[in-house]
C-alpha positions in Angstrom: 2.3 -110.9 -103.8 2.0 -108.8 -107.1 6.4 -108.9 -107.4 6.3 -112.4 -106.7 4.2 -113.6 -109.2 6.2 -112.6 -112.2 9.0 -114.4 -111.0 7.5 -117.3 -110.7 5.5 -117.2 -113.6 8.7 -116.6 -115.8 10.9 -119.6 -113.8 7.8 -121.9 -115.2 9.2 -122.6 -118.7 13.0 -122.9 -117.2 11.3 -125.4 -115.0 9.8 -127.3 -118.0 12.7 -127.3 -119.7 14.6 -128.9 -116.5 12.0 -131.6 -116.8 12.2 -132.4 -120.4 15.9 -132.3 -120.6 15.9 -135.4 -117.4 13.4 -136.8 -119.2 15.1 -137.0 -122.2 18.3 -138.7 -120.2 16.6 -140.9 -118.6 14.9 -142.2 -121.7 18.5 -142.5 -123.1 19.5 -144.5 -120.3 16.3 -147.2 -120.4 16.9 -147.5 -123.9 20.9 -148.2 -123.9 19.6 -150.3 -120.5 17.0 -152.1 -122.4 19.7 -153.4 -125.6 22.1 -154.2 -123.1 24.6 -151.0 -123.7 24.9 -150.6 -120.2 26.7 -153.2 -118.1 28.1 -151.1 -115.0 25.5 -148.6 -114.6 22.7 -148.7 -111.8 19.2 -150.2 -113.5 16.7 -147.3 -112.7 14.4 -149.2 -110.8 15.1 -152.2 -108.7 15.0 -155.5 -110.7 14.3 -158.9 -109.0 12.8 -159.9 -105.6 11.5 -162.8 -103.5 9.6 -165.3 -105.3 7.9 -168.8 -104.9 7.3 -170.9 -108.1 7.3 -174.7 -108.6 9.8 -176.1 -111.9 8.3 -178.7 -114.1 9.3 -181.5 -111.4 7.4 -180.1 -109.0 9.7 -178.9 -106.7 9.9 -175.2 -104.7 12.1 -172.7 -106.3 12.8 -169.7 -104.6 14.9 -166.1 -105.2 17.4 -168.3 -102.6 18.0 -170.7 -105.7 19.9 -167.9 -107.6 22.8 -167.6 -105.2 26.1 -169.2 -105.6 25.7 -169.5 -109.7 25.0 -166.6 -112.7 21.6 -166.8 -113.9 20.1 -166.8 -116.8 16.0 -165.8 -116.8 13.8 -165.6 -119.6 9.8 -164.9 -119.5 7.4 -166.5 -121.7 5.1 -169.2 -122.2 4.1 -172.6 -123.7 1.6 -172.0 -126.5 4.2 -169.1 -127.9 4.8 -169.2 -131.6 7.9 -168.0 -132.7 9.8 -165.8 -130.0 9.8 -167.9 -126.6 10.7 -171.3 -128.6 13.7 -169.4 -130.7 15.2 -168.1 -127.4 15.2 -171.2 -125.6 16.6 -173.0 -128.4 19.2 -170.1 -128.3 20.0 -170.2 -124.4 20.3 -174.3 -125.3 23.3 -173.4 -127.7 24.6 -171.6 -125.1 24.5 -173.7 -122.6 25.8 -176.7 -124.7 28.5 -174.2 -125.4 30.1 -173.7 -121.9 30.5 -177.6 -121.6 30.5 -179.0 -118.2 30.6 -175.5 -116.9 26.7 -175.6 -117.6 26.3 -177.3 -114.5 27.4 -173.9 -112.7 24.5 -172.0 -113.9 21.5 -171.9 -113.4 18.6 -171.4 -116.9 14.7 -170.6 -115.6 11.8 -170.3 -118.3 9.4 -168.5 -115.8 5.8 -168.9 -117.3 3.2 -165.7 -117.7 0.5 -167.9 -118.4 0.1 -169.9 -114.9 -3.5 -170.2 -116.4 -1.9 -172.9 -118.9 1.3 -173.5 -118.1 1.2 -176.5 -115.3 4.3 -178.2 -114.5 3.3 -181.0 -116.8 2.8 -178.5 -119.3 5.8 -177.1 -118.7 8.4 -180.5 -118.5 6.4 -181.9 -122.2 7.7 -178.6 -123.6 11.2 -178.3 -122.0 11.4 -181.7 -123.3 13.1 -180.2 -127.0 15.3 -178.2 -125.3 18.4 -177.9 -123.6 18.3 -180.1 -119.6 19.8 -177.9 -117.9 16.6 -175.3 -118.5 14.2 -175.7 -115.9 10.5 -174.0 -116.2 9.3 -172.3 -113.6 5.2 -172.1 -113.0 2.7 -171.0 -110.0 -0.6 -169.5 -109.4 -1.8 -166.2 -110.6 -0.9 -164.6 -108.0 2.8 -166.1 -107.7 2.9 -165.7 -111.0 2.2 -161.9 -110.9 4.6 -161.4 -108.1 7.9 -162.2 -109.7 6.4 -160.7 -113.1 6.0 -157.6 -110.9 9.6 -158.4 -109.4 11.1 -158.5 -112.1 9.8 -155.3 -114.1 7.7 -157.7 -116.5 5.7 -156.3 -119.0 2.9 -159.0 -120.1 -1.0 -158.8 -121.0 -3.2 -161.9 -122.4 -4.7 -160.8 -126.1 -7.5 -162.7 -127.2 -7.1 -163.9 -130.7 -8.9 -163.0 -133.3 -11.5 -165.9 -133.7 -12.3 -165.1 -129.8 -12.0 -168.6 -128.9 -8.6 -168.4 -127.6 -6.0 -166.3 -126.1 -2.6 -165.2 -126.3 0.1 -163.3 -124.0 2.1 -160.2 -125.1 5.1 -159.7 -123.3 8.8 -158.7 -122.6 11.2 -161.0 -124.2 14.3 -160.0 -122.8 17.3 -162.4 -121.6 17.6 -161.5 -118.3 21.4 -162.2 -116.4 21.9 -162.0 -113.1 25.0 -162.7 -110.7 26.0 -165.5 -108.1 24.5 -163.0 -105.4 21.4 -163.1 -107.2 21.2 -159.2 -108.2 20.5 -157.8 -111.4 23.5 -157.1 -114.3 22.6 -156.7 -117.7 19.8 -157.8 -120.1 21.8 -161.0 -121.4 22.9 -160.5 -125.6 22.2 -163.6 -127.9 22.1 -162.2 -130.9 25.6 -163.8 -131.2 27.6 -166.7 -131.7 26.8 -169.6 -129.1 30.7 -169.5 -128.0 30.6 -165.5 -128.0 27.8 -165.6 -125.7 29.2 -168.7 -123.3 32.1 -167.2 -122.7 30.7 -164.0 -121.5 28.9 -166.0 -119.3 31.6 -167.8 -117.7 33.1 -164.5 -116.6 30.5 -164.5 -113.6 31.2 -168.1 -112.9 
């Protein structure tokens, strides 16, 4: 018992070091994940999953809705100020961009605020963007799922005056393929047609 115990005691901090050095790579990896610098690489956790939401016309989408056309998904909600309205307006250029191809892919604006965001709520603000964007809506607890699903981060704030509330959450572009699996957080941060033609690659 006595020999053993130094042993062990000095394999500790090789140990620790194992375990910060993964750490460190797998932090590398999230982070080149996260700003799209990895397109062919696994995602380290699984991203999408079943779901059940309603789009602003009322009817039933489900994950089955994703097959057979790339995807475009994007989470946010109706009373946002500045980020959710910019990013829509910037999927709209994009989809203007591909043309008639636009009709081969599919654009949800899934809602984090089910609380707010009815489909009514959802078609008047869809209204100033591009029509091939549908918003997607549900209860709380459908809601939560796909947020879940989909490795969403997103928390209600209240505002300052306490009156009122507002959502924090991940504002990432998210692209997946015509089988409905995860590829890449999708880049806008470029020109319409730059953007619409990497899109049409999964066509």
């Amino acid at each position: 018992m006595t020999d053993r115990t130094p042993r062990m005691l000095a394999s500790r901090p090789l140990v620790i070091i194992a375990a910060f050095a993964g750490s460190l790579v797998v932090g590398l990896l999230l982070m080149l994940w996260a700003v799209g610098g990895l397109r062919n690489v696994a995602t380290p956790a699984a991203i999408g999953g079943p779901f059940q939401l309603a789009d602003q016309a009322g009817q039933i989408v489900t994950e089955k809705n994703l097959k057979g056309r790339p995807t475009l998904i994007f989470f946010g909600f109706t009373h946002c100020p500045d980020v959710c309205p910019t990013a829509l307006f910037e999927i709209s250029e994009v989809l203007k961009a591909m043309g008639k191809d636009a009709d081969r892919v599919n654009a949800f604006f899934v809602s984090v605020d089910p609380e707010r965001d009815t489909p009514a709520a959802m078609k008047d603000y869809l209204s100033s963007f591009d029509p091939h964007l549908k918003g997607l809506t549900g209860d709380p607890e459908a809601v939560a799922k796909v947020i879940s699903a989909y490795r969403v981060y997103a928390r209600k704030v209240p505002t300052k005056d306490g009156g009122d509330y507002t959502m924090d959450h991940t504002a990432l572009i998210y692209l997946m393929d015509r089988d409905g699996k995860f590829v890449s957080p999708f880049n806008i941060k470029r020109t319409p047609e730059e953007a619409a033609a990497d899109l049409k690659r999964y066509l």
